[in-house]
Each structure stands twice: as C-alpha cells, then as structure tokens.
C-alpha positions as CSV (number, residue, x, y, z in Angstrom):
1,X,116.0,78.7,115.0
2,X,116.3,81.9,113.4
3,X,113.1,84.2,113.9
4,X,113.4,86.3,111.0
5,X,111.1,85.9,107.8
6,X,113.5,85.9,104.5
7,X,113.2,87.1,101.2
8,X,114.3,85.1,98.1
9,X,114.1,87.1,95.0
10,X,116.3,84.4,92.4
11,X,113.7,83.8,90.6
12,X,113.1,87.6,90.0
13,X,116.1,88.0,88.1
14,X,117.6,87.5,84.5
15,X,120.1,85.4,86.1
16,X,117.7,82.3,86.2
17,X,114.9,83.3,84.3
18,X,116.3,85.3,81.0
19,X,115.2,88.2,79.3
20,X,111.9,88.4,81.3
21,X,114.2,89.1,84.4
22,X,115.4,91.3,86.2
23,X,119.2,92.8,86.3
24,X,121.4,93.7,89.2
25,X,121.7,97.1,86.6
26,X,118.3,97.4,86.3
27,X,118.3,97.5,90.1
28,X,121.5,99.8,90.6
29,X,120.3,101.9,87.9
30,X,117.3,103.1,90.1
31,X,120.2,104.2,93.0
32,X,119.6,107.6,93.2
33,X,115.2,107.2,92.9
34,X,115.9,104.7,96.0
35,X,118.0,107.2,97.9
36,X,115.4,109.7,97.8
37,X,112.7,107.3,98.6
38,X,114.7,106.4,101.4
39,X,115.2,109.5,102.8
40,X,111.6,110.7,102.4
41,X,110.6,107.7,104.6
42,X,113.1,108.8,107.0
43,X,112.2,112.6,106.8
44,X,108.6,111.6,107.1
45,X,108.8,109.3,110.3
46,X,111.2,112.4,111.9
47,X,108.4,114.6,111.1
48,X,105.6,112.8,112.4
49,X,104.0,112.3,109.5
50,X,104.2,108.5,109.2
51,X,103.2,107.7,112.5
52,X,102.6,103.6,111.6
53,X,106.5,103.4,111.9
54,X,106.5,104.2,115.6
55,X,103.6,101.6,117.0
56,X,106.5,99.0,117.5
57,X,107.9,101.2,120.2
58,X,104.6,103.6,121.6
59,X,102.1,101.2,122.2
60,X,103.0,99.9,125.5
61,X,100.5,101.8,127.7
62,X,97.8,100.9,125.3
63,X,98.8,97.0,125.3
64,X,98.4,96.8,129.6
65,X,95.3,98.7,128.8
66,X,94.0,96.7,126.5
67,X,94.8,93.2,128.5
68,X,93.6,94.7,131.9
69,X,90.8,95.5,130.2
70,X,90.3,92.2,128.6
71,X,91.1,90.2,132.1
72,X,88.3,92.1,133.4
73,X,85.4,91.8,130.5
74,X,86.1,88.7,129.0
75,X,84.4,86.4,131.0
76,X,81.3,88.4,131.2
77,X,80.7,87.7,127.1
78,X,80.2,84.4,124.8
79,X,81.6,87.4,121.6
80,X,83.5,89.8,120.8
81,X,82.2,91.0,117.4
82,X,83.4,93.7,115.1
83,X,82.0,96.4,113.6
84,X,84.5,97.2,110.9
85,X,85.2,97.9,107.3
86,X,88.2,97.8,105.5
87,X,91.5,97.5,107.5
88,X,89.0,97.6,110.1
89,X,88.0,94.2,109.6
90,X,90.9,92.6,107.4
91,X,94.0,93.0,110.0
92,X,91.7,91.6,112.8
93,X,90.6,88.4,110.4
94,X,94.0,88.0,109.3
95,X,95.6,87.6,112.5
96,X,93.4,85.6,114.2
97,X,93.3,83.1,111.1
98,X,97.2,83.3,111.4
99,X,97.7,82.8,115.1
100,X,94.6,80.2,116.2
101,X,92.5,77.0,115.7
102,X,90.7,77.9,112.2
103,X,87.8,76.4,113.9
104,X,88.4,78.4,117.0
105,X,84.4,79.3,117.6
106,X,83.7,75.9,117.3
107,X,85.6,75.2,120.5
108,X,84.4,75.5,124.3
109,X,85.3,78.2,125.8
110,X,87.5,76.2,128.4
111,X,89.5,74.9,125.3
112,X,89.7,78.7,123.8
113,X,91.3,79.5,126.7
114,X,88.3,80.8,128.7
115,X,88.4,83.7,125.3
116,X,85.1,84.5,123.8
117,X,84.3,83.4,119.9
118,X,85.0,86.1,117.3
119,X,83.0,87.5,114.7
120,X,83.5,90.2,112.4
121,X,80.9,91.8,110.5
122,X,82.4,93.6,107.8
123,X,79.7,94.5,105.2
124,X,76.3,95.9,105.3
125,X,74.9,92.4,103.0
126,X,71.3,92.5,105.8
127,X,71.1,88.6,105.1
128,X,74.8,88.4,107.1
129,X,74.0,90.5,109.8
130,X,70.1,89.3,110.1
131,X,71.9,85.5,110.7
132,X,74.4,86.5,112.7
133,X,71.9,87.6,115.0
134,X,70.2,83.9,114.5
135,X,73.3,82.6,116.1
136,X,74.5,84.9,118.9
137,X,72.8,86.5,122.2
138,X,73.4,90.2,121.6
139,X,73.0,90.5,125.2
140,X,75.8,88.1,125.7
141,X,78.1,89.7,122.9
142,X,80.8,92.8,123.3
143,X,80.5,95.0,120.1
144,X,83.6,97.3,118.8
145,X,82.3,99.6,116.8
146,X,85.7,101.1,114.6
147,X,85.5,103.8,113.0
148,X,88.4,106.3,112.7
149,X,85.9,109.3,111.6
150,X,82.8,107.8,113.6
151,X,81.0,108.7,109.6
152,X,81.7,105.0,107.7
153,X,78.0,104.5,106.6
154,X,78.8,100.6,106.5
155,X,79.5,100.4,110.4
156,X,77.8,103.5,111.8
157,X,74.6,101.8,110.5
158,X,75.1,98.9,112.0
159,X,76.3,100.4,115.2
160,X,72.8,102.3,115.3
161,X,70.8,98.5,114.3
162,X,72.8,96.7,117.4
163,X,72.8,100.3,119.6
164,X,68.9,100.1,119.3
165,X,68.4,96.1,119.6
166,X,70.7,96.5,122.9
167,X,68.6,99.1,124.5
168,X,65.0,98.0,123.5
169,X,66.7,94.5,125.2
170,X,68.5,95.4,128.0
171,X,67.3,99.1,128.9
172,X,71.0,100.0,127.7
173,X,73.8,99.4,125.5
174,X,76.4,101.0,127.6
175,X,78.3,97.5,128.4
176,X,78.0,95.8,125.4
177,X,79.4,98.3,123.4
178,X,83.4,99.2,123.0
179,X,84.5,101.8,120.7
180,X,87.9,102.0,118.8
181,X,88.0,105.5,117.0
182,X,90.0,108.9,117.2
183,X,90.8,110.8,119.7
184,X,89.3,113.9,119.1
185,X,87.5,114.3,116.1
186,X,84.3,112.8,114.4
187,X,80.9,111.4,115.3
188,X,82.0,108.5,117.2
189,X,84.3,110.0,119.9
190,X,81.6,112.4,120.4
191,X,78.6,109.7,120.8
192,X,81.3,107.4,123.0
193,X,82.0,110.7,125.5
194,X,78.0,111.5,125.5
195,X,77.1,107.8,125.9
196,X,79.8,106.7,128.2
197,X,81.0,104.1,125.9
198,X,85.0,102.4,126.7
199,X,87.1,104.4,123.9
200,X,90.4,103.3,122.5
201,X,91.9,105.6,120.5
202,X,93.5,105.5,117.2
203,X,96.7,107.8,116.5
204,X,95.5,110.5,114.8
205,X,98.7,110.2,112.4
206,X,97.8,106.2,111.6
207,X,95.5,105.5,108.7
208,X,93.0,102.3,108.5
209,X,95.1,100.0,106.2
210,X,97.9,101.0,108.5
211,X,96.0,100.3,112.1
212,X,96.5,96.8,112.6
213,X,99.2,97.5,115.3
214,X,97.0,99.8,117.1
215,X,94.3,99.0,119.0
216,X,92.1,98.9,115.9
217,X,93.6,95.2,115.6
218,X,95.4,94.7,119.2
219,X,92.0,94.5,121.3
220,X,90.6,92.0,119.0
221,X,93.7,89.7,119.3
222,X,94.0,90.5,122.6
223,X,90.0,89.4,123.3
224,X,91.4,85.9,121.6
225,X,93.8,84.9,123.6
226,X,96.7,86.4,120.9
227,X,100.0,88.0,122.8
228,X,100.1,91.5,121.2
229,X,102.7,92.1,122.7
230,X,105.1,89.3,121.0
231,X,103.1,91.2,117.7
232,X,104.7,94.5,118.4
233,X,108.1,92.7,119.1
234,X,107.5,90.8,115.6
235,X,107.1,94.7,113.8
236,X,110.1,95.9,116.0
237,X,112.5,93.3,114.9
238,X,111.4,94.2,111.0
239,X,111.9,97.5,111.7
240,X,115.6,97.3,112.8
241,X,115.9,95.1,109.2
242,X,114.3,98.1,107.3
243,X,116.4,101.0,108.6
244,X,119.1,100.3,106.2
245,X,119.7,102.1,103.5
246,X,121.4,99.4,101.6
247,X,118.7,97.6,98.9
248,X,120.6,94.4,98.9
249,X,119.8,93.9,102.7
250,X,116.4,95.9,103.1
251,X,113.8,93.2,102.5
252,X,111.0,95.8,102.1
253,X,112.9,97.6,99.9
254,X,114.3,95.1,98.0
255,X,110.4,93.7,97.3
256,X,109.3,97.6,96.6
257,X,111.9,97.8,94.0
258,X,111.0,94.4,92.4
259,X,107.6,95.4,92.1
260,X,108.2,98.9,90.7
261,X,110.9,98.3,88.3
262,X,108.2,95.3,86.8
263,X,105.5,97.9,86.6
264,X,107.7,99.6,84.6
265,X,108.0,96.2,82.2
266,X,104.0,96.3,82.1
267,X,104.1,93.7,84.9
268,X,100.7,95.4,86.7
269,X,99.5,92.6,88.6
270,X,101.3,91.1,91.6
271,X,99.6,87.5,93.0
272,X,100.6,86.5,96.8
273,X,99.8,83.0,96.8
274,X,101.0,81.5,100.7
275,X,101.0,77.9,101.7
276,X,99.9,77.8,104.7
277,X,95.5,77.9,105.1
278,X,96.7,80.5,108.6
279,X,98.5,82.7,106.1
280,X,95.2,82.6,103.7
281,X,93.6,86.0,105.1
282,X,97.1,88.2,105.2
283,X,96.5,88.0,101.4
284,X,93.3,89.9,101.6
285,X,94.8,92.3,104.5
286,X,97.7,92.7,101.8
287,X,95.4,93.2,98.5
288,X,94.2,96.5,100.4
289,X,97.1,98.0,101.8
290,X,98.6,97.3,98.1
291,X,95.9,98.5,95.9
292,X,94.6,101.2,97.9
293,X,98.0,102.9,98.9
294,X,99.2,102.5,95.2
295,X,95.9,102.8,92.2
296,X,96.7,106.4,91.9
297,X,95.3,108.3,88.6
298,X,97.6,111.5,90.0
299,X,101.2,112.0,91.0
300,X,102.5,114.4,93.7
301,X,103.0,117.0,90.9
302,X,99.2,116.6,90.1
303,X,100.3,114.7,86.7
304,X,97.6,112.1,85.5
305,X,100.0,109.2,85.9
306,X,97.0,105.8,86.2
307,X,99.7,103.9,88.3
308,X,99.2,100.7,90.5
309,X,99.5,96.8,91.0
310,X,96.5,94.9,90.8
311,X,96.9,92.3,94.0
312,X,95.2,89.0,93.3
313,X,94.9,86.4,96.1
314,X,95.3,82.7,95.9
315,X,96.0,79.6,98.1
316,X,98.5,77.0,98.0
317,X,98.1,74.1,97.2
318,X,94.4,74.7,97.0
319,X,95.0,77.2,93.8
320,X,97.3,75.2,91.8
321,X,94.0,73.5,90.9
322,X,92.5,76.6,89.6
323,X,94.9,79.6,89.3
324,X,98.6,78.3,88.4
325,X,97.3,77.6,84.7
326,X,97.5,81.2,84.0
327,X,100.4,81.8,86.1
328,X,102.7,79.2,84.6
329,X,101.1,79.4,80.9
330,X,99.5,82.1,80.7
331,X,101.0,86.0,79.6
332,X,104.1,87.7,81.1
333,X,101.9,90.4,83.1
334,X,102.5,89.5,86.4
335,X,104.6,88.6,89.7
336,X,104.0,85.5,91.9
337,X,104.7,86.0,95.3
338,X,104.6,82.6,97.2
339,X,104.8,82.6,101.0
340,X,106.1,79.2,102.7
341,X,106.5,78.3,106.2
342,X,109.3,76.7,107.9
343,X,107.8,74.7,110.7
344,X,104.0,74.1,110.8
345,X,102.8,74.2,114.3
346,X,101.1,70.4,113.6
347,X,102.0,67.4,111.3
348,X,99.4,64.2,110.2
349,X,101.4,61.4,108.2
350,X,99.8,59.9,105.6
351,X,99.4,55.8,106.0
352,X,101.2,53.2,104.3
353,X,98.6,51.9,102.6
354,X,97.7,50.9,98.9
355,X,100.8,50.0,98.5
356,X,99.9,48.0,95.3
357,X,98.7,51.4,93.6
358,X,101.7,53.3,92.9
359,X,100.3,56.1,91.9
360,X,98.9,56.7,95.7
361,X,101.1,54.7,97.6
362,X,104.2,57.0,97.1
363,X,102.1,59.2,99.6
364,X,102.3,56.8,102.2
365,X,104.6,57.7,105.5
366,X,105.3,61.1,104.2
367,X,103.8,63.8,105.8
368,X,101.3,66.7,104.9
369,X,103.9,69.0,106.0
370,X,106.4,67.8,103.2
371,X,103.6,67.3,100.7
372,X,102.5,70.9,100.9
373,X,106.0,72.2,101.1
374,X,107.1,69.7,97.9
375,X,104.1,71.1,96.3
376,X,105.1,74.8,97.0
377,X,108.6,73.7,95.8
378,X,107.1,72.2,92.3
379,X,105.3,75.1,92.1
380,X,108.3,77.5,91.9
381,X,109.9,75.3,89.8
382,X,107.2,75.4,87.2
383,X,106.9,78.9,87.5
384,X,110.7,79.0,86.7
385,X,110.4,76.5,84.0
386,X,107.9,79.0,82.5
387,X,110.2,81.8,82.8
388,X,107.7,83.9,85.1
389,X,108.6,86.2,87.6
390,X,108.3,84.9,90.8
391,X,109.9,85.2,94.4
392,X,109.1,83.4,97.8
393,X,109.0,84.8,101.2
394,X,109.2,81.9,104.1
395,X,108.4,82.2,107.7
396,X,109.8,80.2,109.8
397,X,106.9,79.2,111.9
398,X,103.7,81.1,112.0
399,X,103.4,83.0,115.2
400,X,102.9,86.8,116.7
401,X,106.0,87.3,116.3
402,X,106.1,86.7,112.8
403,X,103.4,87.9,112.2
404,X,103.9,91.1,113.5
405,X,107.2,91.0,110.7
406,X,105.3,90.3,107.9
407,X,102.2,93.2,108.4
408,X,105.3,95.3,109.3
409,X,107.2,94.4,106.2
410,X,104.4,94.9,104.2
411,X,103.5,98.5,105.0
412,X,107.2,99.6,104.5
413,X,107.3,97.9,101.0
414,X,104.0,99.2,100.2
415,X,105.6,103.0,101.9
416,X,108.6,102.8,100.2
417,X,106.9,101.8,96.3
418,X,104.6,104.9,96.8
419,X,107.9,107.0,96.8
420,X,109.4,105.3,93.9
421,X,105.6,106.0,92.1
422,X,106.1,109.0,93.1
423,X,102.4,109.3,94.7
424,X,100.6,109.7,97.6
425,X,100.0,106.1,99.4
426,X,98.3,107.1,102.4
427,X,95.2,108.6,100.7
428,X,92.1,107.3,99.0
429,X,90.4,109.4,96.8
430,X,88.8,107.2,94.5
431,X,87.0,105.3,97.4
432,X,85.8,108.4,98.7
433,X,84.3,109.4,94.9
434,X,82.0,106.5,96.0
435,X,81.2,107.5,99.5
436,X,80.6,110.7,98.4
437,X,78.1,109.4,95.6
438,X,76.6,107.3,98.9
439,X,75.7,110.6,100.8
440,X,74.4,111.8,97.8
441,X,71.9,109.5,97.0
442,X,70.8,109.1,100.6
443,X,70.3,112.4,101.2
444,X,73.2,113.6,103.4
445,X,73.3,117.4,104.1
446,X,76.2,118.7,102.5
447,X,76.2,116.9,99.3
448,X,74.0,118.3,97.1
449,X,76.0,119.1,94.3
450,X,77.3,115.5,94.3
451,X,73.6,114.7,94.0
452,X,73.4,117.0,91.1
453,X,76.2,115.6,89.2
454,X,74.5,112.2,89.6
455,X,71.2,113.0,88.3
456,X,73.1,114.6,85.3
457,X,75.1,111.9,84.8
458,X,74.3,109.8,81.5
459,X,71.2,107.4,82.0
460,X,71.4,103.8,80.9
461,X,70.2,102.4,77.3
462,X,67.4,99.5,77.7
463,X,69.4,98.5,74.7
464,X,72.0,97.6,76.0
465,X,70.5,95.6,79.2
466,X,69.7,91.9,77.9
C-alpha cells in the first residue's frame, strides 16, 4: 500500500466545474510569482531562517531524550497535562485524537499501554481548570508548562495556580513540573534553571503554530504511547515531495496556488471538512496555522493590503447535517477541502435487519466504513453538482506516519501562500495588539502608553446596549 497522502484538485478546475473554475492558464499564468515563491522558501531554509523545514532531519537527539525520559517518568504519574495555548495546545490535541482510542482516558492504564491519561488545558475559562482539578490528583499529575517566551499570561497564570497548589501539597513542585520553552531567552527558561525544573527546548528559529514537530508536540505524543519517531519520518517523506519546483507535482504548492489564485476570485473562506472523527482536531490545528500565518492588514512593502482566508472547520458526515446547505447552495465565496481515508484502522457492519423497510434495510451488511466513505463520495458530487470549488485530500490510513505528512504539508502550503501574498506568515501582530491591550489593563510595567490609548479610546453608548 502506498504511504503517501494525495491531492485531488478536479474539482478545482473549469474543466468539470465551468466558469467558477479554475484554468491550467490561470495556474501557468502565475509561473514566474511561483518561481520566486519557490526560491524564497529555498533561500529562507539555506539561511536559517525557516528552521520548521529542518525538524524532519535534527530532531533525533531530542526524540531518545524525550523517550528515555518518558521510560523513566511515566509510571510514576496517572497525567500528563498541558499547559498550553495556541499551537501549544492544538498540535498536541490533534495528534493524539489522530493516532489513539478517542476515549483513550477512559481506559486502564494496562490497556493505554501502561501511558498516563492526557489533558490539555488550553484556556484560562477558571470553571475548566477549577474541574479539572475535581477530577485529577495534582500530586499524581506531570505538568508541561509551554511557553516559548515563558510571558503567555494564559499559561504562566496557570503555571503559578498549579506551581503554588504543588508546593503548599507536596513541600515542592520540582517533580511534577516539566517545561518546554526556549533556550535562552524569556521568563520561563530562567524560572526552569533557578527552580531546577526538566527543560526541553524549542528551536529558537521555530514559531508556535510551527512547533508540533518539536518537542512542544513530541513529548506529549511520546507520554501517550505515539511513535514520534514514525511522525518525523511521516514530515521527511513530505518533504522530499515538496522540494520540487514543478507545481503539477508539489502537493503543497499545488494547494497554495489553489487557494491564492481563489482569493483573488473573492473566494476568502476555505472549509476543511475530513471524514474521519481522528482527523476532527487537525482542522482546528489547521484553522490557526491558516489564519494566523495569512490575515495580514500589511504587505512586505508595508502596503495596507487586508489579505487572508478565513478557515472554517466542519465534520463529515456529522456536518452534512448542518453545514453542507451553505456549501452546496449557498454563495460562490468559498473552497471545500474534504479529507478522506483510505483504510480505517476498525470496521462494524451494519445487520441485515428490517429487511421489510427499504428505506433502512439497504443499510444492512454494508459497513460504516463504506457508508462514511459513500457519504464523503455524495458529498463531492453535490458539491460538483453545485458547481463549488472543492478538492479532496485522502490518507491512506491514519497513522504517525501520515500524520507527520499532513502537519508537514500543511505548513509548506500555508509557507509557500504567504509568498504568493506577498506577506509575512510567521508573525502575528494583531494577536499581540490584544496581548498588549492585556498588560495594559492589568497593570504590566512597561505598558503604560497602551493603557493610555485605552482609556482614550471611545466609551460605549447605553443606547446602543439593549
């Protein structure tokens, strides 16, 4: 069985949908945009400035760290529970739905594989943390706290909640506490030194939404039994299938392209819609790294520019119930990515009964796996009917190793459409507007000319508050 993931993009082009489609033109047109794009992706991994390109290849020390490490905690702990935020939080959550049991904390721990249950804790809501606490023994939990700067209010704060619950418990928090931040610089690195926390450290080079193949996402697979290594082999493989130059056998490419030349068409909002409930949470992962790297109000040139794709997730079949009436009827503003899978790890048949009922007994002695394939199937085909952009991307079993291809793929497409827009896709500046505003109104030193602008800022009308 091939391992690779594939790319079909028919139903993206004029070819079988008409006018709302795309051309092979329209695509060569762009040639000498996608050459340059191209070569600034090459220029910038040469350089070291896009160091995510390299984990496939640099992570190997980390990986025997990280299991050795693992081998010798795990038993010691009923959790493992992140403190994250952001990529933090959504590359951990993805790939743990993706690889095991979705009930996996409902398990023993002899039938997890002797792994602890995972949490992630990935707002600062108090009602989810104050339970969370209802259902776990801090003193029998590992926390990593991850943080890249060691200064994300959301999961310093709860660092210094759990820090202070540990001691006040235990007399110390040294050995329930593990912390994933950078090497050098920030708050975190320095507290983990002082404290004598375990550190693993996140390339310096490597942004959040870009850290799921460091250990920012490896030691919480690697705490659930997931082989991290067959997850670096996964990005590997999609790496050798991205180095070409050629469009028309570049999958990350070919689905930048897509994307950007229907922005251009006032397509703005791209849907990724998988069939498969392990695949659910790589849609949130994804509707980050997209939106994030590519809502940009300026251009390299400093150009007010407002570009972007707004990601939307949904759920097959589960959304065809609620979602696919827009997509199918609704206006021409948007893509539909569907992701399929090959071979499901499991298959129930459905019994041969009410046979006297035709409209259920048609169901009997097929399978769930061809029902929710037929159904991804009939999906396409009313999308196609409906003359809406739409392309599917199929795994051919979920796995790490797939896995690994598809986060991999991902942040190359989402790389490569920041050249085309012309923008910066590894920065952030409109979330950090917010954090800033945060400081502000808590009192931060250092930001009191944010807190200025706020208190000038326009106050609200009663009038318009019903």
């Amino acid at each position: 069985m091939d391992k690779k993931i594939r790319l079909d993009y028919n139903n993206m082009m004029a070819s079988a949908i008409g006018n709302e489609g795309i051309t092979k033109s329209d695509i060569d047109t762009l040639s000498g945009e996608l050459k340059k794009a191209h070569d600034a992706l090459v220029k910038g991994r040469k350089e070291g400035r896009l160091d995510f390109m390299d984990l496939p290849y640099n992570q190997s020390e980390i990986t025997k760290e990280i299991k050795n490490y693992v081998v010798e905690v795990k038993d010691k702990f009923d959790a493992f529970v992140v403190l994250g935020i952001g990529g933090s939080a959504l590359g951990p959550m993805a790939v743990q739905q993706a690889i095991n049991n979705p009930y996996y904390n409902e398990l023993s721990k002899k039938e997890r594989g002797g792994f602890p249950k995972l949490y992630i804790v990935d707002n600062v809501d108090p009602e989810k943390l104050t339970y969370l606490f209802k259902v776990i023994n801090i003193e029998n939990c590992l926390f990593n706290v991850i943080s890249k700067s060691g200064s994300t209010s959301e999961t310093m704060s709860q660092f210094m909640i759990i820090k202070d619950m540990l001691e006040k418990k235990l007399g110390t928090s040294k050995n329930n506490i593990v912390c994933t931040t950078d090497k050098e610089k920030g708050n975190l690195i320095k507290i983990a030194q002082e404290e004598g926390y375990k550190t693993f450290i996140i390339p310096s080079g490597v942004g959040g939404r870009f850290s799921q193949l460091t250990p920012v996402g490896l030691l919480p697979a690697a705490f659930c039994g997931i082989d991290i290594d067959q997850l670096l082999a996964g990005a590997a493989c999609m790496d050798e299938m991205c180095k070409t130059e050629d469009i028309y056998k570049n999958p990350a490419y070919m689905y930048a392209t897509l994307n950007h030349i229907s922005m251009q068409k006032g397509k703005n909002i791209c849907v990724m819609m998988p069939y498969a409930d392990g695949l659910k949470f790589i849609s949130d992962w994804y509707a980050q790294l997209w939106a994030e790297s590519l809502g940009k109000k300026f251009d390299r040139a400093g150009n007010e520019v407002y570009v972007g794709s707004t990601p939307v997730k949904a759920l097959g079949a589960t959304d065809q119930h609620s979602q696919v009436q827009l997509y199918t009827e609704g206006p021409f503003d948007k893509i539909i990515v569907l992701m399929g899978v090959d071979n499901y790890r499991e298959s129930i048949e459905i019994p041969k009964i009410y046979a006297d009922m035709p409209s259920l007994g048609f169901l009997g002695g097929h399978t769930h796996n061809k029902l929710i394939q037929t159904e991804q199937m009939a999906t396409e085909y009313a999308l196609l009917k409906s003359k809406k952009l739409n392309m599917t991307i199929t795994l051919p079993e979920v796995n790490e190793f797939t896995i690994g291809q598809i986060l991999y793929f991902f942040e190359i497409a989402t790389s490569f459409a920041g050249e085309l827009l012309n923008i910066n896709a590894f920065d952030q500046p409109g979330v950090e507007e917010g954090k800033d505003a945060t400081y502000a109104m808590f009192g931060r030193p250092g930001y009191e000319e944010k807190e200025k602008e706020l208190k000038a800022a326009p106050k609200k009308d009663s009038g318009f508050i019903i």
